[in-house]
C-alpha positions as CSV (number, residue, x, y, z in Angstrom):
1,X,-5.2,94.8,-22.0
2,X,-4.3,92.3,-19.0
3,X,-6.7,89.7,-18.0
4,X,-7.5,89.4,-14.7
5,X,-6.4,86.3,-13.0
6,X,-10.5,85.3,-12.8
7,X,-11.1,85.2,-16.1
8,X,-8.3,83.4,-17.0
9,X,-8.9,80.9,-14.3
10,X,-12.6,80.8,-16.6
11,X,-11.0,80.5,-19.9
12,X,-9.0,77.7,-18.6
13,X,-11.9,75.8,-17.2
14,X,-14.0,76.5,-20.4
15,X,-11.1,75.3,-22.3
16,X,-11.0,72.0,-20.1
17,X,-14.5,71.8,-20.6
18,X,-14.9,71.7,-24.5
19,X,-12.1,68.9,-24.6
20,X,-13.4,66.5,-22.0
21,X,-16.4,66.9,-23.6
22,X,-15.0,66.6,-27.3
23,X,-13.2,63.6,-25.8
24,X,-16.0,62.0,-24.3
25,X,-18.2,62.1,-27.9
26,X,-15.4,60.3,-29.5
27,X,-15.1,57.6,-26.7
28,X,-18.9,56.7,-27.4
29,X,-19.4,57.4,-30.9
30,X,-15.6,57.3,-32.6
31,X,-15.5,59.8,-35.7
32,X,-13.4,58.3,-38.6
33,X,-11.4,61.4,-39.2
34,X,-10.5,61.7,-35.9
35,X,-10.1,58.3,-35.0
36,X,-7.5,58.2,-38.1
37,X,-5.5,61.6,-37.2
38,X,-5.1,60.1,-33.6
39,X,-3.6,56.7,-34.4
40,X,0.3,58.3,-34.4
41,X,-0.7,59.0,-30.6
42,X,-2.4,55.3,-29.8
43,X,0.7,53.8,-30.9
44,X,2.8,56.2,-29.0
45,X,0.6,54.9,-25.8
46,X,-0.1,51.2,-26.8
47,X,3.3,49.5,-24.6
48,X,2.2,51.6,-21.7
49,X,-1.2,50.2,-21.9
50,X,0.2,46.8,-22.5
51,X,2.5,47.5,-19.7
52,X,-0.2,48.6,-17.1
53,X,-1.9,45.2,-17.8
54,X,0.9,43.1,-16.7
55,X,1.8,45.1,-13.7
56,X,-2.1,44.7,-12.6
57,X,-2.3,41.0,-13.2
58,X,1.0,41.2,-11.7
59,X,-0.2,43.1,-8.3
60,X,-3.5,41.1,-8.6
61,X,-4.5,36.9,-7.9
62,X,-4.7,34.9,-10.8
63,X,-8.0,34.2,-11.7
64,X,-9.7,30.5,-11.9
65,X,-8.8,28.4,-14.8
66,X,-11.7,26.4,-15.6
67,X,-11.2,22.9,-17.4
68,X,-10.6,23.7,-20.7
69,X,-12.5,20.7,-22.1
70,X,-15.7,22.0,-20.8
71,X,-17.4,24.3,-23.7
72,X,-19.5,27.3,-22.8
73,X,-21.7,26.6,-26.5
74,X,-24.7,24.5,-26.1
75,X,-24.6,24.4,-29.9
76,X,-24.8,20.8,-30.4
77,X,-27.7,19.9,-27.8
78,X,-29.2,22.8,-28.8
79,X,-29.4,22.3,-32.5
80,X,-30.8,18.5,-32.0
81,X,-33.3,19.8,-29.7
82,X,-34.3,22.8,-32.6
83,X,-34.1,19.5,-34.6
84,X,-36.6,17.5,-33.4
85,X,-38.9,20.1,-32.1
86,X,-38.5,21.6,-35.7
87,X,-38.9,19.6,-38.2
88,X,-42.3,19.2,-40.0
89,X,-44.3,15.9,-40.7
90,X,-43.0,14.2,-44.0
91,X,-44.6,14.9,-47.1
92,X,-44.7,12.9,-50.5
93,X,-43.0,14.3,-53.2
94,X,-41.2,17.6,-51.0
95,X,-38.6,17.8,-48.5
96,X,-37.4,20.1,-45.7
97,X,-35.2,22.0,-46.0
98,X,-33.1,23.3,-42.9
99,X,-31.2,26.5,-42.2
100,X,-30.1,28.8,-39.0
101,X,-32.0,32.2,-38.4
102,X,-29.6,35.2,-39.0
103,X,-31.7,37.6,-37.0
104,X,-35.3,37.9,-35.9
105,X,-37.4,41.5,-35.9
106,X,-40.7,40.7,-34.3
107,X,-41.6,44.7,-34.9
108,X,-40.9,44.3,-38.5
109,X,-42.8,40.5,-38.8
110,X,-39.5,39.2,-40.9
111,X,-36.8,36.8,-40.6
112,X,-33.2,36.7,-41.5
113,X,-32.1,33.4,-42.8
114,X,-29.1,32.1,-43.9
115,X,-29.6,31.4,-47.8
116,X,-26.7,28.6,-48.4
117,X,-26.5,28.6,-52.4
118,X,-26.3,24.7,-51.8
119,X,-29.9,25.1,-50.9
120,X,-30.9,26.7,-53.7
121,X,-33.6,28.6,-51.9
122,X,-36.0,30.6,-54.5
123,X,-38.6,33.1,-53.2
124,X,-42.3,32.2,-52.4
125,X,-40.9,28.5,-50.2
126,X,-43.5,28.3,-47.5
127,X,-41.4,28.2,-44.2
128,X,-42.2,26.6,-41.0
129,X,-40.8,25.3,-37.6
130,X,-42.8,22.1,-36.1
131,X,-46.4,22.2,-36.7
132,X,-46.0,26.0,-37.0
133,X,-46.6,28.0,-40.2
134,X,-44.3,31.0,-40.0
135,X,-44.1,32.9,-43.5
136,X,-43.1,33.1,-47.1
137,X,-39.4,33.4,-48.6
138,X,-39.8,37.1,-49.8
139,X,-36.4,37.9,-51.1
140,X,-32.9,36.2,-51.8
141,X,-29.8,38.7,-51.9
142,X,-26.3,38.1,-50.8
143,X,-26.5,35.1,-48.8
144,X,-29.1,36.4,-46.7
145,X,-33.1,35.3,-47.8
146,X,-36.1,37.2,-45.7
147,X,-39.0,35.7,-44.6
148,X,-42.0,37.8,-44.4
149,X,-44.2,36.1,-41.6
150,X,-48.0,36.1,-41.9
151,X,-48.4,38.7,-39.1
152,X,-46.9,41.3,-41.1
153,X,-48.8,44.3,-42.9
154,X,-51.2,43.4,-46.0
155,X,-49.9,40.0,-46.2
156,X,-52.6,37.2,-47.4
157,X,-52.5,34.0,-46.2
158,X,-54.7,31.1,-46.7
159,X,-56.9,29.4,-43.8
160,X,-59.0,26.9,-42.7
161,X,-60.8,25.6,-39.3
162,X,-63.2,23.2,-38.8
163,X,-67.0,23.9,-38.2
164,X,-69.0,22.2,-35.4
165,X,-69.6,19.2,-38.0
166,X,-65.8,18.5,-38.3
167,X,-65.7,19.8,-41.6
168,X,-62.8,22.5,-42.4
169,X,-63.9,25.7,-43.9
170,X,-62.0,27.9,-45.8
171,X,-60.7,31.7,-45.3
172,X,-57.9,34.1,-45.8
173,X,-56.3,35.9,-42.9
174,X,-54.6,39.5,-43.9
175,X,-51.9,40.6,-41.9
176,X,-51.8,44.2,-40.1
177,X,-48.1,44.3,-38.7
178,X,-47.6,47.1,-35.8
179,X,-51.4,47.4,-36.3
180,X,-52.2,44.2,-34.7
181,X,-52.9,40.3,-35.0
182,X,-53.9,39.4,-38.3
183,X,-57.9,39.8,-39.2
184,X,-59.7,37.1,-41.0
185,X,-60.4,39.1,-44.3
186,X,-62.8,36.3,-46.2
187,X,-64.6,33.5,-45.0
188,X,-66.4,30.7,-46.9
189,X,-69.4,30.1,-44.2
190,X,-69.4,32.8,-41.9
191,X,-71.9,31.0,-39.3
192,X,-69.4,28.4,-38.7
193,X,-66.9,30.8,-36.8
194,X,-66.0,29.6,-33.7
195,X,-64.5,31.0,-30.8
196,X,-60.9,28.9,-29.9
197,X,-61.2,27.2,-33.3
198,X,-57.7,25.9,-34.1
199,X,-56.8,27.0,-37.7
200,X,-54.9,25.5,-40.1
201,X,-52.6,26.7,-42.8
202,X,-53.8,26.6,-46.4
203,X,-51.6,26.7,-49.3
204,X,-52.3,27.8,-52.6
205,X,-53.9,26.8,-55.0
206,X,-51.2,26.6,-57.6
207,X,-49.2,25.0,-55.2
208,X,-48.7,21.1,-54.5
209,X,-51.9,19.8,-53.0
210,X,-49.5,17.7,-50.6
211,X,-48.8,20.4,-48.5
212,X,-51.9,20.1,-47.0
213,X,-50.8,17.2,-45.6
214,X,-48.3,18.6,-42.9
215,X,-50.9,20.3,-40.8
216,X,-49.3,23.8,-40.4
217,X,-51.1,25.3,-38.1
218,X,-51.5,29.3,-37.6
219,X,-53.1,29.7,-34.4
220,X,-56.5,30.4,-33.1
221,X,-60.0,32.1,-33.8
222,X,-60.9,34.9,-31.3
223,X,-63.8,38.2,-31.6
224,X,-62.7,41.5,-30.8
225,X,-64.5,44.7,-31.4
226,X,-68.4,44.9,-30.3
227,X,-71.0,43.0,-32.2
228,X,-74.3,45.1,-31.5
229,X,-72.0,48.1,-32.9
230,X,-70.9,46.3,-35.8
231,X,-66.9,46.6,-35.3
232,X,-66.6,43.1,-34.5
233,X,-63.3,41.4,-35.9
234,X,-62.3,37.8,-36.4
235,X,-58.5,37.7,-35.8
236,X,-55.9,35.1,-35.3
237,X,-53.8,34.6,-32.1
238,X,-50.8,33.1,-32.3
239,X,-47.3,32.6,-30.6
240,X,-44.1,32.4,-32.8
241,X,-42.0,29.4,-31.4
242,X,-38.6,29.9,-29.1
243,X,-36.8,27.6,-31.6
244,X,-37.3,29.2,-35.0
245,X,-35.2,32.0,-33.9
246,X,-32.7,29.1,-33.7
247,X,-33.6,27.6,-37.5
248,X,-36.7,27.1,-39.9
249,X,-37.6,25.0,-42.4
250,X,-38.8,25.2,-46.2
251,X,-40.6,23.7,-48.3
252,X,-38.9,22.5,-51.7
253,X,-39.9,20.1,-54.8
254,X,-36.7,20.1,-56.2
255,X,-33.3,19.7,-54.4
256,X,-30.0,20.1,-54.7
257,X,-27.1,17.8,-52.9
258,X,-27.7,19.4,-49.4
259,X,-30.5,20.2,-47.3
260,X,-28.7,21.1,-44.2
261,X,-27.1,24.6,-43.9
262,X,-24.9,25.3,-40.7
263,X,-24.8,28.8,-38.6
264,X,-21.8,30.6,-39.3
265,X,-20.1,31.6,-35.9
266,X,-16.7,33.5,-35.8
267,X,-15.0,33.2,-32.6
268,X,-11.3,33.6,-31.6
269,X,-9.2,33.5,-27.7
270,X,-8.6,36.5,-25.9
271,X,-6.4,38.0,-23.7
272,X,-7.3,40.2,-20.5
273,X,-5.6,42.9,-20.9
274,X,-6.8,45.6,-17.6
275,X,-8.6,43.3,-15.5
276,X,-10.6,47.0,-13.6
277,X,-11.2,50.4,-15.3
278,X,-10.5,53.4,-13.3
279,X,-13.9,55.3,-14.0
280,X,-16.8,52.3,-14.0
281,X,-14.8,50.3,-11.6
282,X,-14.4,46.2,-11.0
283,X,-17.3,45.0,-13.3
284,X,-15.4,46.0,-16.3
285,X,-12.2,45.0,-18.0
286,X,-10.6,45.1,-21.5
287,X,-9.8,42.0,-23.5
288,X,-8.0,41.6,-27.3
289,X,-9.1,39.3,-29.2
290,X,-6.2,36.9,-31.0
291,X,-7.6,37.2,-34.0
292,X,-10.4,39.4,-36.3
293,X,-12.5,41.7,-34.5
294,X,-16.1,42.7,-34.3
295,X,-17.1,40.6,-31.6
296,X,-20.4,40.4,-29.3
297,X,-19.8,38.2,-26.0
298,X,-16.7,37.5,-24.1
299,X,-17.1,33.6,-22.4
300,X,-14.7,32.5,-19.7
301,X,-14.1,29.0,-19.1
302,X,-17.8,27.1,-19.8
303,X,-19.8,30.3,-19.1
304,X,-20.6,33.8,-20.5
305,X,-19.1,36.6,-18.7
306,X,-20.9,39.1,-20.9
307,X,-21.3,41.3,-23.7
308,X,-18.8,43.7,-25.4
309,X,-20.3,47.1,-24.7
310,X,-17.0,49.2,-26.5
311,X,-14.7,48.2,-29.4
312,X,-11.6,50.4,-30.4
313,X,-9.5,48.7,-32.9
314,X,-8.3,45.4,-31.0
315,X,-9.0,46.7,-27.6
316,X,-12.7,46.3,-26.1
317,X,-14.2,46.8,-23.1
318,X,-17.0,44.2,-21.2
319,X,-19.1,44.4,-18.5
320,X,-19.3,41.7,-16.1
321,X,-22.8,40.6,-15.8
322,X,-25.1,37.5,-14.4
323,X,-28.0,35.8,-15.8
324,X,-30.9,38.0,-14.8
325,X,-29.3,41.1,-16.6
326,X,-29.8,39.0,-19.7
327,X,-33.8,38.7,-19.6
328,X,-35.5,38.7,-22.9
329,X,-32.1,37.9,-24.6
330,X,-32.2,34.1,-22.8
331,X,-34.0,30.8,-23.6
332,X,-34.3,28.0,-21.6
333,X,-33.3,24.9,-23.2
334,X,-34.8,21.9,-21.3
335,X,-35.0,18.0,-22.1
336,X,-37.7,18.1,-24.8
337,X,-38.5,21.9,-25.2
338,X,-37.3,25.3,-25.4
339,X,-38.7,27.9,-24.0
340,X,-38.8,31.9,-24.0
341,X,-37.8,33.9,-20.9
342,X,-41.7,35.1,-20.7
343,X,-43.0,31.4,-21.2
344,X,-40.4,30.1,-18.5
345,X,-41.5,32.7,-15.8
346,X,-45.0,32.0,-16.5
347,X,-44.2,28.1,-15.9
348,X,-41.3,28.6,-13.5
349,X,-39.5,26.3,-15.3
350,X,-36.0,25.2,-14.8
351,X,-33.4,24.2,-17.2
352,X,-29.9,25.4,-19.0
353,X,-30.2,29.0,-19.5
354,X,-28.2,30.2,-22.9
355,X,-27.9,33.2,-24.8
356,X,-31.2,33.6,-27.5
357,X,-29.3,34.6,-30.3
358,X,-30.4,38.7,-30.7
359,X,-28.2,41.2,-31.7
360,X,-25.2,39.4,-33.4
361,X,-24.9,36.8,-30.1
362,X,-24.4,33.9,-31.0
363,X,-27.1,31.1,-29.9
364,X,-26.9,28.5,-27.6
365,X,-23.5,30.2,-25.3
366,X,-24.4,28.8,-21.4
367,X,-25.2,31.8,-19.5
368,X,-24.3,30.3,-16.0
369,X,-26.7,29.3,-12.9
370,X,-29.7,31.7,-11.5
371,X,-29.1,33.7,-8.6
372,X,-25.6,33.4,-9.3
373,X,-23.6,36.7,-8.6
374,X,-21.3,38.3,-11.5
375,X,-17.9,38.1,-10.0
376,X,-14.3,37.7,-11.2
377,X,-12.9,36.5,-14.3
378,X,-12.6,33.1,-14.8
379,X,-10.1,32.2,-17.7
380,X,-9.1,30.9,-20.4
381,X,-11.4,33.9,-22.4
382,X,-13.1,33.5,-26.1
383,X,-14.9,35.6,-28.0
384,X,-18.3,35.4,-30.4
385,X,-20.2,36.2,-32.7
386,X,-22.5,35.4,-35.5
387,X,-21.3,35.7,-39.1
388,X,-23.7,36.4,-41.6
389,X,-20.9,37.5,-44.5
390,X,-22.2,41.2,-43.5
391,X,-21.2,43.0,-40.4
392,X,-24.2,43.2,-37.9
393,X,-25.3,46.5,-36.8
């Protein structure tokens, strides 16, 4: 039987269908087994893309070389300002101890710390950053400890406020997690609640009485619900601090040599390899890194240029972007605070605007000048990210 010439023009196009489609799924989500059965033909195909690159820097200007002395991390100002915002009052008998955030879930009410073994964290440490009392150590595994904060589901914490007399009565709070701010379960004196009452952080009672003396503090007293129906609640509002997603601090009797843990930060110089891509146009380009791979944020010169979308062995592809397509993922770090992209709008604050630290970005990388537009790309290139010992999702 001969096919007519229509529907071989429709197999053809079906055909051409299935593979740009086939090719497509493994652009944006690379299979192993076909990623591995392909590498004969990447090889076959790396010089020509290597080639391409110099014939479009070639064709193209040179971009600006900024000063190479200038660096785009804030990492130093940054951690002295996390520093002294940070660290608790001194107590007798206990010390501080410091280390950098991993990662912060505020939808799962835990924290991500590095657990340096010169630290010799152990679970159950009460953690906190300033005058704020953020959670327990739950767990130590791997280098990596989790702090459950107090907001999180069925989690008791002690509490205490002061009645109209100046005298603080006691309470525990239980945590309800996606459910809502934390409810005030138990209460000593139930006339003395107070609406705005400041509470305080109580430890327990097995636990060194000297705690008391660093004033934690949790948050406030506020109703909800409806008295004359008798669903009234007493819960606690409170804000978690810009600057313990940057470090926290714990509370330890015993010590070993250190009491300072650094963030680990992997980062390595890049070359540009296609400065344009044919499909998505001018606001994208592929880079290799010198050296490792698994990177999160390209900087050029003294200023991110922005985040690596794609990775494909040492080839990967960023977009170009400015500061306001960062949002949530920026704090503000100013003279004597640091502030969270909703408290800076709120305050219409100005200051150095960096990267927060989400997603395996590393914190504290200058994210450039508002109102700036995201143009060109200004060498020489380096790449970051955060190194935890396990790969970030």
């Amino acid at each position: 039987m001969k096919l007519l010439p229509t529907a071989t023009r429709s197999r053809r196009l079906l055909f051409g269908s299935v593979l740009l489609a086939a090719t497509l799924l493994q652009a944006w989500a690379p299979q192993p087994t076909v990623t591995a059965a392909l590498q004969p033909l990447e090889a076959l195909f790396t010089p020509v893309t290597a080639a391409s690159g110099w014939l479009q820097q070639g064709l193209q200007p040179t971009e600006e070389q900024r000063p190479p002395q200038l660096s785009p991390s804030l990492g130093n100002e940054l951690g002295a300002l996390e520093r002294m915002l940070g660290r608790p009052r001194g107590i007798g008998g206990m010390v501080w101890l410091e280390t950098p955030v991993l990662r912060a879930d505020p939808t799962r009410h835990q924290i991500e710390i590095l657990a340096d073994p010169a630290l010799a964290l152990a679970p159950g440490m009460p953690v906190a950053f300033g005058s704020h009392y953020l959670g327990r150590l739950e767990s130590v595994q791997d280098g990596i400890g989790v702090v459950r904060t107090w907001h999180g589901a069925d989690v008791r914490t002690g509490l205490a406020w002061e009645n109209e007399q100046g005298r603080r009565v006691r309470g525990v709070a239980l945590g309800r997690g996606a459910g809502g701010e934390a409810v005030v379960q138990w209460m000593a004196e139930e006339q003395d609640l107070r609406e705005g009452a400041t509470v305080w952080w109580r430890p327990r009672p097995d636990e060194p009485p000297q705690l008391l003396d660093a004033d934690l503090q949790l948050g406030s007293l506020a109703p909800t619900g409806d008295a004359t129906r008798g669903s009234q609640l007493w819960v606690l509002q409170g804000q978690f601090p810009a600057g313990a997603e940057g470090r926290v601090f714990l509370a330890a009797g015993a010590v070993a040599e250190s009491l300072v843990a650094e963030a680990p930060v992997r980062e390595s110089s890049a070359a540009l390899l296609l400065r344009a891509d044919a499909v998505f146009g001018d606001a994208w380009a592929c880079f290799q890194p010198h050296r490792g791979e698994s990177y999160r944020v390209l900087t050029g010169g003294e200023v991110v240029l922005g985040r690596v979308r794609q990775e494909r062995g040492q080839r990967m592809w960023v977009k170009r972007e400015n500061l306001s397509a960062w949002g949530d993922d920026a704090v503000l770090v100013q003279e004597a605070q640091l502030l969270s992209h909703e408290e800076a709008e709120a305050a219409a604050a100005e200051g150095r605007w960096c990267t927060r630290g989400m997603q395996g970005v590393p914190r504290g990388l200058w994210l450039g000048e508002p109102n700036t537009p995201a143009q060109g790309w200004p060498a020489p290139y380096r790449v970051w990210a955060k190194d935890s010992g396990v790969r970030s999702p």
